[in-house]
Chimera marker file (.cmm) of the C-alpha trace (Angstrom):
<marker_set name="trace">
<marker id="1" x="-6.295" y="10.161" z="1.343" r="1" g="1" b="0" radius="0.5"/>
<marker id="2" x="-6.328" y="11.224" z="-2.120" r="1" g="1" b="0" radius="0.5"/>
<marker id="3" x="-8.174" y="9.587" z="-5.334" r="1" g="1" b="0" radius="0.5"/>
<marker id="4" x="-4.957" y="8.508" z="-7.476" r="1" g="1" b="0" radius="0.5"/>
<marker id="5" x="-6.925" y="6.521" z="-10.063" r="1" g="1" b="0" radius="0.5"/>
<marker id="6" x="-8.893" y="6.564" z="-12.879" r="1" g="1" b="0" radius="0.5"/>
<marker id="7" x="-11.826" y="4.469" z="-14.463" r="1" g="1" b="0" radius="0.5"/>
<marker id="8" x="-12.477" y="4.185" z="-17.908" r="1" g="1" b="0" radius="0.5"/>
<marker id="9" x="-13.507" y="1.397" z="-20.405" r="1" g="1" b="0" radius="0.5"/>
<marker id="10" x="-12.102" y="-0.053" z="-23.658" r="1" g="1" b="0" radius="0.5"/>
<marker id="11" x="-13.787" y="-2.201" z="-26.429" r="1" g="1" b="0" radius="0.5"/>
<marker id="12" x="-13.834" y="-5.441" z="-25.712" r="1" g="1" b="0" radius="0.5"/>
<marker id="13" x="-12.092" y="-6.506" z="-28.885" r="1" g="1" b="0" radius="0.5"/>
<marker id="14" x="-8.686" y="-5.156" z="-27.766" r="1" g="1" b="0" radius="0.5"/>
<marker id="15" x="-7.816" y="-8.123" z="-25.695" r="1" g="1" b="0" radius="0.5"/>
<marker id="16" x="-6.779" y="-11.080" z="-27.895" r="1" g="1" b="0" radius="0.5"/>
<marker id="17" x="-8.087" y="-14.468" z="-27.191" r="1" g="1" b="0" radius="0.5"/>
<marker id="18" x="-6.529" y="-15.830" z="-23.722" r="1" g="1" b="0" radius="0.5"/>
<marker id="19" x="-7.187" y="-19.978" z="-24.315" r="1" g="1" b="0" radius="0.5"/>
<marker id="20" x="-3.971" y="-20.574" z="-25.565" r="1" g="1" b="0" radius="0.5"/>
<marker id="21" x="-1.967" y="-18.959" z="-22.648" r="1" g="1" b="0" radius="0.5"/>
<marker id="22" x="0.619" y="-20.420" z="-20.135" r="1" g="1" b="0" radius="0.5"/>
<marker id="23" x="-0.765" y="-22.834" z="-17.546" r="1" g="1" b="0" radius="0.5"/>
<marker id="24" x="-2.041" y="-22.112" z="-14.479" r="1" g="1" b="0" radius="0.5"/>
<marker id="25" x="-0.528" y="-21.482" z="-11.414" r="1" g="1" b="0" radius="0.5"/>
<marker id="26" x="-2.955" y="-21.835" z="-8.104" r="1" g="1" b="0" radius="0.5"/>
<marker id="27" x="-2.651" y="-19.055" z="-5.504" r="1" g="1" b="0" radius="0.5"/>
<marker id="28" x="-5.253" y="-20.106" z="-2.787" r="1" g="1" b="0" radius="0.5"/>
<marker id="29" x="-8.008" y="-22.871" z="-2.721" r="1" g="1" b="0" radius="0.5"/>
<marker id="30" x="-10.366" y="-20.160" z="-4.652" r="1" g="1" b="0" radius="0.5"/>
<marker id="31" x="-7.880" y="-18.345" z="-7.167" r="1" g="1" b="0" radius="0.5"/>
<marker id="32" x="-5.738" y="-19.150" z="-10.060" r="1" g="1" b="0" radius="0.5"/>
<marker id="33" x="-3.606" y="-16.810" z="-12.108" r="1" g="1" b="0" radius="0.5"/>
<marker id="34" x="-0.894" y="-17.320" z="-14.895" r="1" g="1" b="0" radius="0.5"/>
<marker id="35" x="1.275" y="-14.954" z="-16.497" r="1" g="1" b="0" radius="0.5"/>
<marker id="36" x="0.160" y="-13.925" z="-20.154" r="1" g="1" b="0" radius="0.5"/>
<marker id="37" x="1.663" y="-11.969" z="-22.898" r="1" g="1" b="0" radius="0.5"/>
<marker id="38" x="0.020" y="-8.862" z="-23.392" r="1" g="1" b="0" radius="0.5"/>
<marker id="39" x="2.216" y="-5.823" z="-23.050" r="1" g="1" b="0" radius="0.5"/>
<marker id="40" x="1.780" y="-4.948" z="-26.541" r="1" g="1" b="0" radius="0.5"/>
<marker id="41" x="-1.456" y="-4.013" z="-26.312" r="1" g="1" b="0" radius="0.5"/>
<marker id="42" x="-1.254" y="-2.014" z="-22.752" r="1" g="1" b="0" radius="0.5"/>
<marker id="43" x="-0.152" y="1.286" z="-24.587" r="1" g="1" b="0" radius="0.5"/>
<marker id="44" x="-3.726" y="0.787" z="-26.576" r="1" g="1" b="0" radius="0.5"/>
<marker id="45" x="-5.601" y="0.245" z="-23.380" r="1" g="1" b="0" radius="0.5"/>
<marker id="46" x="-3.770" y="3.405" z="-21.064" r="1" g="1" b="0" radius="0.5"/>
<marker id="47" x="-4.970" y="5.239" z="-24.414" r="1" g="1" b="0" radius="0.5"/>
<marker id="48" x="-8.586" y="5.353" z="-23.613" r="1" g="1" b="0" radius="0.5"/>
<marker id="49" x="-7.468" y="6.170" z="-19.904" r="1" g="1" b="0" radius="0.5"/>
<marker id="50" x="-7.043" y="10.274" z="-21.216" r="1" g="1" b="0" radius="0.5"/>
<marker id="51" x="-3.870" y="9.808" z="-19.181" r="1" g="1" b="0" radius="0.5"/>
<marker id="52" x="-0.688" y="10.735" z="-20.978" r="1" g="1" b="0" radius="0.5"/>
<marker id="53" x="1.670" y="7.866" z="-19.621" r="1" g="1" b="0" radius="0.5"/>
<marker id="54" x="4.091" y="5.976" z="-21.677" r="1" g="1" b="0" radius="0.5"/>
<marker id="55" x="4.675" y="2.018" z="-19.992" r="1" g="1" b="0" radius="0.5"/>
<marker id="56" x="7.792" y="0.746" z="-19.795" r="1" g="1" b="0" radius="0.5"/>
<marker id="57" x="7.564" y="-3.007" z="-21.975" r="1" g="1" b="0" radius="0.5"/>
<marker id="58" x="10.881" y="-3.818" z="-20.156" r="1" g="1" b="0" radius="0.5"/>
<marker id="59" x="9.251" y="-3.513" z="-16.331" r="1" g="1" b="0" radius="0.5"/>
<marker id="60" x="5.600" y="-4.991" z="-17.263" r="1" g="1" b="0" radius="0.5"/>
<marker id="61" x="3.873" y="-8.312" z="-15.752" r="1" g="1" b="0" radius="0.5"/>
<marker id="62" x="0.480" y="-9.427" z="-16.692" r="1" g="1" b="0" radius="0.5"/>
<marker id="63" x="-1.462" y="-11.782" z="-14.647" r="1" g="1" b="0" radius="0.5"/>
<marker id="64" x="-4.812" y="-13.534" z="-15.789" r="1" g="1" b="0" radius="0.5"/>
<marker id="65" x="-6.635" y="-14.224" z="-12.580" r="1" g="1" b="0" radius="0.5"/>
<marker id="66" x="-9.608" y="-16.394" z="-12.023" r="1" g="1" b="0" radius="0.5"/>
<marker id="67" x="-11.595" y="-16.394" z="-9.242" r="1" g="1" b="0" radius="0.5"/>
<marker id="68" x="-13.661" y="-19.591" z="-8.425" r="1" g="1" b="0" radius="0.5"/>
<marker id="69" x="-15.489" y="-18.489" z="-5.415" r="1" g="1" b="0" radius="0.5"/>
<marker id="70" x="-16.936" y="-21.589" z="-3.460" r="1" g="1" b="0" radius="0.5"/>
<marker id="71" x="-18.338" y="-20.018" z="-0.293" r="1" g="1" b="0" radius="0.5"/>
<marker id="72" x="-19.625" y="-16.664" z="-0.403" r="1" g="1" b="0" radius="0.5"/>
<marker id="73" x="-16.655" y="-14.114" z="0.538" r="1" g="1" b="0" radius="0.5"/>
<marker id="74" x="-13.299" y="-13.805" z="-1.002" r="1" g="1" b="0" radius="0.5"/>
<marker id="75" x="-10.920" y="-11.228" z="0.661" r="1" g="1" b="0" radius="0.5"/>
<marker id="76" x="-8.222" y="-9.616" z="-0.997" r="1" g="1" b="0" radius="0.5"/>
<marker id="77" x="-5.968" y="-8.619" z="1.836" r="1" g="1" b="0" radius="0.5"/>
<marker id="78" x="-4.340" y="-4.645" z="1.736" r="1" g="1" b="0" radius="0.5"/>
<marker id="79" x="-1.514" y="-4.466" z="-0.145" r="1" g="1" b="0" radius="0.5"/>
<marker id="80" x="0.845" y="-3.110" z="-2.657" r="1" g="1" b="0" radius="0.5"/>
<marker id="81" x="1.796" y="-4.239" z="-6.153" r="1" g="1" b="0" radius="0.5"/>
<marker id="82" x="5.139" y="-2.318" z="-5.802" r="1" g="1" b="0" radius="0.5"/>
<marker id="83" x="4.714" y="-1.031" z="-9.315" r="1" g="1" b="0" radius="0.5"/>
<marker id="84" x="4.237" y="2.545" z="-10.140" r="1" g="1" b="0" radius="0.5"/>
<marker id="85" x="0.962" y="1.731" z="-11.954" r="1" g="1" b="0" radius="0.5"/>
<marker id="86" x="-1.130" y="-1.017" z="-11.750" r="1" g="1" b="0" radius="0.5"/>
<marker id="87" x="-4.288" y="-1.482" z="-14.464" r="1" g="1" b="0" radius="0.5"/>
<marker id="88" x="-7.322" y="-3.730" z="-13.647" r="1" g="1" b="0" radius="0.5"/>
<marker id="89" x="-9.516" y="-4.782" z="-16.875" r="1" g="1" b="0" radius="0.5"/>
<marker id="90" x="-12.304" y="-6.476" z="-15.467" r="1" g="1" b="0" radius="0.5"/>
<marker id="91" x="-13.582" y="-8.920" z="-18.239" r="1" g="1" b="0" radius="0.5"/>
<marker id="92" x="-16.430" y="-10.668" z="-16.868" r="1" g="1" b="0" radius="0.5"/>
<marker id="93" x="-17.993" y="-12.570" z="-13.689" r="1" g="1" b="0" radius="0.5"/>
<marker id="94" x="-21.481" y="-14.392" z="-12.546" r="1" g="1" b="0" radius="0.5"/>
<marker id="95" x="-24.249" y="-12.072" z="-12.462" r="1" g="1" b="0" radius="0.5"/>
<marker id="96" x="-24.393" y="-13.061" z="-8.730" r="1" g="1" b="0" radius="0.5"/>
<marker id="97" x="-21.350" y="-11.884" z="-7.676" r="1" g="1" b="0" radius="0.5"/>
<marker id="98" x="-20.568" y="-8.126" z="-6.416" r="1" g="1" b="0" radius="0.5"/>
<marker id="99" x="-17.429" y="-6.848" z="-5.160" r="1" g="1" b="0" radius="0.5"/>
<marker id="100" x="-16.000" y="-3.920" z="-3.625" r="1" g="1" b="0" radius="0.5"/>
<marker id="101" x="-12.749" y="-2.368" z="-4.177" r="1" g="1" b="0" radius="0.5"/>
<marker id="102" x="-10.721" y="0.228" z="-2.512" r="1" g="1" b="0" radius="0.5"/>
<marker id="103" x="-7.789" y="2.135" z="-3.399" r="1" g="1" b="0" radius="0.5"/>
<marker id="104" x="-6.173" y="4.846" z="-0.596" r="1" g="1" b="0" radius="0.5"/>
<marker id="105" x="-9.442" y="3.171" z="1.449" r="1" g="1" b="0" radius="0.5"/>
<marker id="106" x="-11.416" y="5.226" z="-1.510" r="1" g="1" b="0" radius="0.5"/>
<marker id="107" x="-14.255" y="3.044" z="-2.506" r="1" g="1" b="0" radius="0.5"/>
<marker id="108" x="-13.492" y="2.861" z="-6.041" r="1" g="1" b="0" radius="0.5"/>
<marker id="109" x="-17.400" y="2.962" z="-7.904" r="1" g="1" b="0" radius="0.5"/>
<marker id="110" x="-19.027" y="-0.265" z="-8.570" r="1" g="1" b="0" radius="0.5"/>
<marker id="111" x="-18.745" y="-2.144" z="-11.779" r="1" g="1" b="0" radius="0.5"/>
<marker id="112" x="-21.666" y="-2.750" z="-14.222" r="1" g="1" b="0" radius="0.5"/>
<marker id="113" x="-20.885" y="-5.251" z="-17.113" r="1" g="1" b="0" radius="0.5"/>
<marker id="114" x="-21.324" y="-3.989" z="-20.485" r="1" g="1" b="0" radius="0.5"/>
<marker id="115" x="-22.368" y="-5.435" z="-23.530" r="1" g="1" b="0" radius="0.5"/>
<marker id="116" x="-19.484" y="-4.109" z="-25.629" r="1" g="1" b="0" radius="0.5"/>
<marker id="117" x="-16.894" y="-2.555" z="-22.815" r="1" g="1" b="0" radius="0.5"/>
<marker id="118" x="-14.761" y="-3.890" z="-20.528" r="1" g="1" b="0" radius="0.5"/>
<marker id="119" x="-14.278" y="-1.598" z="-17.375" r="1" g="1" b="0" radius="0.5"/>
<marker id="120" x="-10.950" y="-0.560" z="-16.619" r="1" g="1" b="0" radius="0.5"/>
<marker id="121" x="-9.329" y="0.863" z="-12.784" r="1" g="1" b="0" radius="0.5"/>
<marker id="122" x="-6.016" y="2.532" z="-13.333" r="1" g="1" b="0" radius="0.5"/>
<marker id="123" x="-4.052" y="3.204" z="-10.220" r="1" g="1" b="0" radius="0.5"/>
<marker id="124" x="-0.693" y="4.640" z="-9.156" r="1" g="1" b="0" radius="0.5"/>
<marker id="125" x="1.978" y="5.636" z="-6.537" r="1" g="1" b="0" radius="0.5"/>
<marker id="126" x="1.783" y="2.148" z="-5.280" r="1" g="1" b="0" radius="0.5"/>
<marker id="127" x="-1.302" y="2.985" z="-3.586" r="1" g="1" b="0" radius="0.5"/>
<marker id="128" x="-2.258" y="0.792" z="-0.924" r="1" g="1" b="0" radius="0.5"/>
<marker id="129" x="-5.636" y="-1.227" z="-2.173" r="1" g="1" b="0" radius="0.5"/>
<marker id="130" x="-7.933" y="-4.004" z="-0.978" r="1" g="1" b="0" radius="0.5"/>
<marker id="131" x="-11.080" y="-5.558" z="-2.052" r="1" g="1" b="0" radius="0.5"/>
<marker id="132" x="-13.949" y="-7.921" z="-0.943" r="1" g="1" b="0" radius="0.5"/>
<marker id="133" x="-15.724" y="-10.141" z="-3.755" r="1" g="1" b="0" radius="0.5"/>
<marker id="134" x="-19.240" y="-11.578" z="-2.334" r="1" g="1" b="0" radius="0.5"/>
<marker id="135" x="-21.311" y="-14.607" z="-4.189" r="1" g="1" b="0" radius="0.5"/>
<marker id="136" x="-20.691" y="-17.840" z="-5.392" r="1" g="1" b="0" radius="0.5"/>
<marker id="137" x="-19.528" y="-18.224" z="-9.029" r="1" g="1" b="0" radius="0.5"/>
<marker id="138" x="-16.206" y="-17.155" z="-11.583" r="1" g="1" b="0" radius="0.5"/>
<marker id="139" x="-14.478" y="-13.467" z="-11.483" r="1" g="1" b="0" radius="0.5"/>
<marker id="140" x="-12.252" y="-13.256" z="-13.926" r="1" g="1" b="0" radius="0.5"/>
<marker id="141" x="-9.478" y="-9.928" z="-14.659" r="1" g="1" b="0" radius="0.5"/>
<marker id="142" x="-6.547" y="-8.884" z="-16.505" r="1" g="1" b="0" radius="0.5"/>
<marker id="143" x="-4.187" y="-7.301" z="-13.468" r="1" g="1" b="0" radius="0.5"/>
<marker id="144" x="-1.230" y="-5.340" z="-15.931" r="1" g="1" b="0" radius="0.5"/>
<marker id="145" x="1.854" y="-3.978" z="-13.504" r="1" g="1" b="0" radius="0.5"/>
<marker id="146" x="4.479" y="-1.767" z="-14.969" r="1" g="1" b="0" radius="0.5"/>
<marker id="147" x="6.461" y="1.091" z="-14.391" r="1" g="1" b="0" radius="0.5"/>
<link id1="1" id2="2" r="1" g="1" b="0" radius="0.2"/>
<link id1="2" id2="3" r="1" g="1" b="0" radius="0.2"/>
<link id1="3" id2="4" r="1" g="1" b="0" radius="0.2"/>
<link id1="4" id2="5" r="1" g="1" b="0" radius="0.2"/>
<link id1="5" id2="6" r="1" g="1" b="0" radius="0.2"/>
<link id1="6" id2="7" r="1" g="1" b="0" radius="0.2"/>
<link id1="7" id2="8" r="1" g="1" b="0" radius="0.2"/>
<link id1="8" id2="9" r="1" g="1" b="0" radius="0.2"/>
<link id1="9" id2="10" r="1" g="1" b="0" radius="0.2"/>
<link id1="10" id2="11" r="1" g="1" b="0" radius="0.2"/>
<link id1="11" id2="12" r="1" g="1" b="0" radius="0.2"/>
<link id1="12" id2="13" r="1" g="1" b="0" radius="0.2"/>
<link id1="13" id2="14" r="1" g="1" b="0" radius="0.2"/>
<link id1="14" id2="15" r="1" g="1" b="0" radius="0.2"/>
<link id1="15" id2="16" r="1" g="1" b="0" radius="0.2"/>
<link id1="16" id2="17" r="1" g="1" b="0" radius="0.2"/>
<link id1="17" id2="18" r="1" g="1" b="0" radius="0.2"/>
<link id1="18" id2="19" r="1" g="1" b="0" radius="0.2"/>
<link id1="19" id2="20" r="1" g="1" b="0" radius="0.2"/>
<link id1="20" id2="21" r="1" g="1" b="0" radius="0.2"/>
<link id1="21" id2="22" r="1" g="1" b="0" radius="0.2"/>
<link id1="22" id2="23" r="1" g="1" b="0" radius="0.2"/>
<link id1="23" id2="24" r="1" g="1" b="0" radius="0.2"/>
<link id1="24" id2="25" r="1" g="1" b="0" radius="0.2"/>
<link id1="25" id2="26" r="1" g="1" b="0" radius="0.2"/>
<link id1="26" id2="27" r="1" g="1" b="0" radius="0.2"/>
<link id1="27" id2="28" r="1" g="1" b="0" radius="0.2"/>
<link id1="28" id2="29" r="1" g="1" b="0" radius="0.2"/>
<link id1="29" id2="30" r="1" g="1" b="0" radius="0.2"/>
<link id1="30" id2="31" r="1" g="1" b="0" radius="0.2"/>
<link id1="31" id2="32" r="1" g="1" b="0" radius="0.2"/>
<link id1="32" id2="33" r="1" g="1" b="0" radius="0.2"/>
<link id1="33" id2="34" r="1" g="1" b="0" radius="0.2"/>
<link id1="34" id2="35" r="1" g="1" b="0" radius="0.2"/>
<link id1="35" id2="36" r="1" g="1" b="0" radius="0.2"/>
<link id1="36" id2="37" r="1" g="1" b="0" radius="0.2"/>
<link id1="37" id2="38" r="1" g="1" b="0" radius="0.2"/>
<link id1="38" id2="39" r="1" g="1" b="0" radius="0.2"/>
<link id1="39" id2="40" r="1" g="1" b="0" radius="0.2"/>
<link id1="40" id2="41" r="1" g="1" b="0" radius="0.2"/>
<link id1="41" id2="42" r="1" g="1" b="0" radius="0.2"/>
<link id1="42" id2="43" r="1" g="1" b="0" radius="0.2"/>
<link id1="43" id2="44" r="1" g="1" b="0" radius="0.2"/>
<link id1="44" id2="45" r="1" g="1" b="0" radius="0.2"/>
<link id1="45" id2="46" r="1" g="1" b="0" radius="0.2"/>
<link id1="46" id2="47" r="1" g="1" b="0" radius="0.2"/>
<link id1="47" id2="48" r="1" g="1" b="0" radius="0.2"/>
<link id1="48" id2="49" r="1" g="1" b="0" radius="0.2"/>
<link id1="49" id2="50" r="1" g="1" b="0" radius="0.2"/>
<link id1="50" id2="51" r="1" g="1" b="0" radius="0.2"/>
<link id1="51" id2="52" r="1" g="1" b="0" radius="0.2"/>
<link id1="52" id2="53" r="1" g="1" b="0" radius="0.2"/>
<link id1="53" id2="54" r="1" g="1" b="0" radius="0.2"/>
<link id1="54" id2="55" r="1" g="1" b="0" radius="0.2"/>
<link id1="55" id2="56" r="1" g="1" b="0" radius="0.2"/>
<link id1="56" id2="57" r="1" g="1" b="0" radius="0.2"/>
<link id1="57" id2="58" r="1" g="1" b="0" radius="0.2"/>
<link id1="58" id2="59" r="1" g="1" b="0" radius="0.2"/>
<link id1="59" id2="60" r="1" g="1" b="0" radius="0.2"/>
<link id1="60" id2="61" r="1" g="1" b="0" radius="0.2"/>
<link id1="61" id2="62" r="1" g="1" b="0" radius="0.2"/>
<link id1="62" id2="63" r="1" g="1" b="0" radius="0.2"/>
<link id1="63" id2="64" r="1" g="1" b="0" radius="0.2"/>
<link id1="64" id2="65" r="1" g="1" b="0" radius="0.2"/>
<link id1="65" id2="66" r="1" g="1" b="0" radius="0.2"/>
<link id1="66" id2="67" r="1" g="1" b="0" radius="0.2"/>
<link id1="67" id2="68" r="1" g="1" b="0" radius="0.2"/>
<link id1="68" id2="69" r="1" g="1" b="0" radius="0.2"/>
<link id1="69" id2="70" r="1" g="1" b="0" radius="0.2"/>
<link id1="70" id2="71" r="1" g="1" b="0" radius="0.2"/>
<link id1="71" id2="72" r="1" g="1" b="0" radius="0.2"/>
<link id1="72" id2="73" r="1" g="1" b="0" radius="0.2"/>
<link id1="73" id2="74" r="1" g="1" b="0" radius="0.2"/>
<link id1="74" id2="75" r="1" g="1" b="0" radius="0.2"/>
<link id1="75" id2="76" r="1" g="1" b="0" radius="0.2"/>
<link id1="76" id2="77" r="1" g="1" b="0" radius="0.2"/>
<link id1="77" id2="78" r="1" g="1" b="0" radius="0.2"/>
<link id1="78" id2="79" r="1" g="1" b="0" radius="0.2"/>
<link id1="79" id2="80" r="1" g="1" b="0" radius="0.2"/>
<link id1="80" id2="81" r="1" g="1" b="0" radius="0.2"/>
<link id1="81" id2="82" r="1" g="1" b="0" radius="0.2"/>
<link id1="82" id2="83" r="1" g="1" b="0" radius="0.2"/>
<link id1="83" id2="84" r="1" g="1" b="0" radius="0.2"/>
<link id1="84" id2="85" r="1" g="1" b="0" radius="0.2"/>
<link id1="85" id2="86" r="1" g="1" b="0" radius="0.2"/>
<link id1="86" id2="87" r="1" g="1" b="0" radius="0.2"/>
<link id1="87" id2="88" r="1" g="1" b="0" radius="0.2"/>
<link id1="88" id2="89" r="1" g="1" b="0" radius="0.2"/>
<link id1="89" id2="90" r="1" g="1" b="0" radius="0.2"/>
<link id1="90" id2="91" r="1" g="1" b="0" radius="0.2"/>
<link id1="91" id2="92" r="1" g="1" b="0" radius="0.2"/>
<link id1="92" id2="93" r="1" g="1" b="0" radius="0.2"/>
<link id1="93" id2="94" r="1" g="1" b="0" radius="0.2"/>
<link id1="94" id2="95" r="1" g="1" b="0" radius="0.2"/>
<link id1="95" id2="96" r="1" g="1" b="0" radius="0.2"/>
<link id1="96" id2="97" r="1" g="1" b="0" radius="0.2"/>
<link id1="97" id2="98" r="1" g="1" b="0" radius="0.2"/>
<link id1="98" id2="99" r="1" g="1" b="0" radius="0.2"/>
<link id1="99" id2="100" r="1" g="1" b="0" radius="0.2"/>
<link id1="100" id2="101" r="1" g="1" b="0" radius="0.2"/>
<link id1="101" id2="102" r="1" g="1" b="0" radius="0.2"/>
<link id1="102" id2="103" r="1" g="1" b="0" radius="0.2"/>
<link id1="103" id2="104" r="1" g="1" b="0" radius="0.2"/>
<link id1="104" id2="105" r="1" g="1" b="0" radius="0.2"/>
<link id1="105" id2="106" r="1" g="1" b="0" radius="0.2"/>
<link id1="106" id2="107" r="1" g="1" b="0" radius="0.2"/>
<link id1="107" id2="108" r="1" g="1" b="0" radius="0.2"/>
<link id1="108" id2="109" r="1" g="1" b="0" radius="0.2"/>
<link id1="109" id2="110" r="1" g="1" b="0" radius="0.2"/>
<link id1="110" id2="111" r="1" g="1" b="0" radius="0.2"/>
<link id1="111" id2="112" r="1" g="1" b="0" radius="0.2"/>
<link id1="112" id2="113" r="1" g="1" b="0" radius="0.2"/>
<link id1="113" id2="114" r="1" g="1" b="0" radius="0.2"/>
<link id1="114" id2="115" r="1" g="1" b="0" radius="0.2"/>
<link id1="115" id2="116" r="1" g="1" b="0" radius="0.2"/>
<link id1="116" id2="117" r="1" g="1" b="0" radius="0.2"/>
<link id1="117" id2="118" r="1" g="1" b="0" radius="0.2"/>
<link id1="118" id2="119" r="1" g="1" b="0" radius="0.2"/>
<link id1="119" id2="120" r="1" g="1" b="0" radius="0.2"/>
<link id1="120" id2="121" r="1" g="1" b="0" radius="0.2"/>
<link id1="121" id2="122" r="1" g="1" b="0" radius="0.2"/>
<link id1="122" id2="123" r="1" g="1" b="0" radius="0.2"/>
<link id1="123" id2="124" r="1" g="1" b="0" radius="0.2"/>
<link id1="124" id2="125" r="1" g="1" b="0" radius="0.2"/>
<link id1="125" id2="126" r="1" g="1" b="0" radius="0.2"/>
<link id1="126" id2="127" r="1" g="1" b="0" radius="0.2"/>
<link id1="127" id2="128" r="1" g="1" b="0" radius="0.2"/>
<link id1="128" id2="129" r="1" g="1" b="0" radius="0.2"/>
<link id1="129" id2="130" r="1" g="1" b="0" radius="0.2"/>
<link id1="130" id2="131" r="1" g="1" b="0" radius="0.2"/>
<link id1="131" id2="132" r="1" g="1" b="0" radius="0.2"/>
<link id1="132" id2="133" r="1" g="1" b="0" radius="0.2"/>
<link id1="133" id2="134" r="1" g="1" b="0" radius="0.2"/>
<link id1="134" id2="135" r="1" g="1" b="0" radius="0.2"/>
<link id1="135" id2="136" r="1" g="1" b="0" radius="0.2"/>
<link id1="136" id2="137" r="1" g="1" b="0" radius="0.2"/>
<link id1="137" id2="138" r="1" g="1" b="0" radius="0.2"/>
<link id1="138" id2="139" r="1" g="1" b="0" radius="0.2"/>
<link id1="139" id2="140" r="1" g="1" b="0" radius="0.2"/>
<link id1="140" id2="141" r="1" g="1" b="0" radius="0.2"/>
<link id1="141" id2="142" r="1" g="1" b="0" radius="0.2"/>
<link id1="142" id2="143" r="1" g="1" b="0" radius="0.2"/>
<link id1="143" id2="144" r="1" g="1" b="0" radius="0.2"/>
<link id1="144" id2="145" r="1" g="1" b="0" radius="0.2"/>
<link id1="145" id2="146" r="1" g="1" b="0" radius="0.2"/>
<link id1="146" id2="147" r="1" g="1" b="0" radius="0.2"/>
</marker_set>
């Protein structure tokens, strides 16, 4: 299949402060999310992407997800966000945890924490994707959705 995404990073001072956000909502025994407010700043992130595309405010979500992983593996089943783009900013997690992710079933490279990045995966077409987080400790990302 073909590679319809991109990786890039931002600085990490782009995304505001997230403590003061809606409450969260529990989506399985391991992993919470909540909706945030932080489509203003998605034009500023897609920026560094290189990638001329122009979000639609109207059609964007943002999730805040947190990942709590208690025993080792975490799936995240194949599916699609039903979105025409979808933009993972992966913000931090335990040093013992690794994870693979796949978009098309394309491996998409591994992710390194930086000091002063955060790593962003871009994605689109409503590409089919899936993942596998191994370790025991906290994931946390920024999952953007918009059209």
């Amino acid at each position: 299949m073909s590679k319809n995404f991109k990786i890039f990073e931002i600085p990490k001072n782009i995304i505001p402060n997230l403590e003061n956000e809606n409450k969260w909502e529990k989506f399985d025994e391991e992993c919470n999310r909540r909706n945030v407010d932080l489509k203003h700043i998605l034009k500023q992130i897609i920026d560094y992407s290189n990638l001329k595309i122009e979000p639609n405010d109207m059609k964007t979500t943002v999730h805040h997800i947190i990942y709590n992983l208690k025993y080792g593996e975490y799936r995240i089943e194949n599916h699609q966000d039903f979105c025409y783009y979808t933009l993972i900013v992966y913000l931090n997690r335990d040093d013992n945890i690794e994870d693979e992710f796949y978009i098309n079933d394309v491996l998409v490279e591994k992710h390194i924490p930086q000091i002063d990045n955060f790593r962003c995966t871009l994605f689109w077409g409503n590409s089919p994707h899936h993942g596998v987080i191994n370790g025991i400790g906290k994931r946390q990302v920024l999952c953007f959705f918009f059209d």
